[in-house]
N, C-alpha and C positions, 0 to 999 in steps of 0.2 A: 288318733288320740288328741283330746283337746287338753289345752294348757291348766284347765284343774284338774285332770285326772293325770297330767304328765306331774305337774308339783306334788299334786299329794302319793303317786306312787314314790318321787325323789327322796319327800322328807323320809316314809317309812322305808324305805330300804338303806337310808342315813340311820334310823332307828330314833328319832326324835318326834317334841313333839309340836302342835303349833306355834306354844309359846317359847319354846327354845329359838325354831326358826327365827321367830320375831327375833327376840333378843338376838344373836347373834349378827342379822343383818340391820338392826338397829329401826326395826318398824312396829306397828304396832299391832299384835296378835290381831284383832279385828278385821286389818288387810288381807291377813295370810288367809283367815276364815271366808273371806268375801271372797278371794280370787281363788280357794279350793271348792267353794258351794255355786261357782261358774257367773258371780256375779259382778264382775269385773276383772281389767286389765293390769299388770301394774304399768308407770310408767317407764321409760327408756333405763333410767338409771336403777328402778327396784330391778329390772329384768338383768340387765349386767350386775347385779349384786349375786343375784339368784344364782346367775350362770357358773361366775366365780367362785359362788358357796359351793357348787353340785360337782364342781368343775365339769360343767357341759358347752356349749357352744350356746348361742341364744335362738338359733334358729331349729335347737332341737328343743327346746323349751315349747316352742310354739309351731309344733309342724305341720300341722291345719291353717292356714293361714288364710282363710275364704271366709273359715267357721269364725273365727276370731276377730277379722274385720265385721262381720255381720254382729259380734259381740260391741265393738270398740262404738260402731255406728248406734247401736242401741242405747250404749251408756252415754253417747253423745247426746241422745233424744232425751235421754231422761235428765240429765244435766239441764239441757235448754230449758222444761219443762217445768224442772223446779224453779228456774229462775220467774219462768212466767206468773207462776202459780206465788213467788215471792212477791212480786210488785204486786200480783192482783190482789194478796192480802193487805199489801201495804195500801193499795191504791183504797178500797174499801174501807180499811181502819180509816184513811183520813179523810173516805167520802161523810163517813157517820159521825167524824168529829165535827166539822165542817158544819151538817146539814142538821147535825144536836144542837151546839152551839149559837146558829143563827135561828133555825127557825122552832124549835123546842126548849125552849128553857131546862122544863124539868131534867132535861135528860143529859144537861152541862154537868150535872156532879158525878154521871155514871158511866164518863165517856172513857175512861183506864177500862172498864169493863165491857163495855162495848166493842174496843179496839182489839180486846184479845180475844173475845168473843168471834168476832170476824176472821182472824188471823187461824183460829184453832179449825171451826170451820170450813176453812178451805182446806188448810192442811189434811183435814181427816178426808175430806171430799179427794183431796191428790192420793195420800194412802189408799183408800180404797182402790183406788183403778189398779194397783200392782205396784206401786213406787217404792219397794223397799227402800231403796237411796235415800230417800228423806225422810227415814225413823231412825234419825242417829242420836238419838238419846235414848232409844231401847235397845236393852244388849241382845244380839241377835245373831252371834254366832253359830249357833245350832239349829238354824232353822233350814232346811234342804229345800231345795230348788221346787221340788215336790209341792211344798207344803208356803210355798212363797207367796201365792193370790189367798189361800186362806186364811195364812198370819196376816197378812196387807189388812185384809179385808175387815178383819175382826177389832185388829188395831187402830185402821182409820176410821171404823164405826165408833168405836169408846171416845176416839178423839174429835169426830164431830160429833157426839152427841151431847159432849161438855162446852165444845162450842158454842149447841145453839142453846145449850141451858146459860151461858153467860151472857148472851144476849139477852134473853128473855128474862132472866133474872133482871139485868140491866133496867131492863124496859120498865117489871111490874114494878121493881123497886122506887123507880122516878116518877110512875102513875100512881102507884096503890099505897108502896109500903114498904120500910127494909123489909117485915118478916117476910113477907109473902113473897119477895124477892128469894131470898137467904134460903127457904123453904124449896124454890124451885132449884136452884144451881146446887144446893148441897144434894139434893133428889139425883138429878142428872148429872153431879159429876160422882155418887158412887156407882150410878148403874157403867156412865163410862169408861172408870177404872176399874169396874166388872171385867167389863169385854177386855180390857188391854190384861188385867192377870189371868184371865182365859185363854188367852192367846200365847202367854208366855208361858205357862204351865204346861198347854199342851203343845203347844207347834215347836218349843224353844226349849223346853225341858228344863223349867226355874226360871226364876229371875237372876242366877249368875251363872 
């Protein structure tokens, strides 16, 4: 039995419910969700909370201990990964500020929107691949392990596809014209808040 399905048997035979858990060991329901839906560890000290709430030992919390390291090392990977995937945003916002600034004029007034244009962009391009990790501003508690590459998937499409609408927005706005700017980003960012309440509705069941 692996450490979500040893916790969530725990809590229900405690008779409680996520958010109790939380509250009681002083975490934040979101944890308790991530590491009952198998996607993540806690660490040293949430496990000794655990143990002493269940009154179990800590090495019955986690008796698989092979299956667990191959978890521990995954979330390692995808830690590292966000970080990558953090500078390469940054690294980009500040290539296109850089290279507006010097060799484009027009496009010095629209470099806030270029910046986040890039940033969103990659982030949606990281979500897609499976990175639930780094959609922590979408509540995502109820999404099952199951249904994890197709919430990703749907998620990081809405969020690059606002992306590259602020980009391009960016661009036509500093060549052509606000409207025609305004006309494209507002276009692409309802279709990409489409896919992200698509994805909540169905993979997550609501938005709360």
């Amino acid at each position: 039995m692996e450490f979500s399905e040893k916790l969530k048997e725990l809590r229900k035979a405690k008779g409680i419910s996520q958010a109790q858990l939380a509250a009681d060991i002083h975490i934040s329901r979101s944890a308790v969700a991530k590491w009952e839906n198998g996607l993540g560890l806690p660490n040293d000290e949430s496990l000794k909370m655990l143990a002493d709430y269940f009154e179990v030992i800590v090495d019955d919390l986690i008796p698989n201990q092979n299956s667990e390291q191959i978890l521990v090392s995954k979330n390692k990977t995808i830690d590292q990964q966000k970080k990558v995937i953090l500078g390469f945003s940054i690294g980009c916002a500040i290539g296109l500020f850089i290279l507006a600034f010097i060799f484009v004029e027009p496009l010095r007034d629209v470099l806030e929107l270029l910046g986040l244009g890039a940033i969103l962009t990659a982030l949606g391009i990281f979500n897609m691949c499976g990175n639930i990790g780094s959609i922590h501003w979408y509540n995502r508690r109820k999404v099952t392990k199951e249904h994890q590459k197709a919430y990703c998937l749907a998620v990081g499409l809405g969020t690059l596809v606002i992306g590259i609408g602020l980009i391009i927005a960016g661009v036509l706005q500093a060549l052509i014209g606000i409207e025609e700017g305004a006309f494209v980003m507002m276009g692409c960012i309802l279709v990409g808040l489409g896919l992200i309440l698509y994805a909540q509705f169905k993979y997550n069941k609501g938005l709360f």
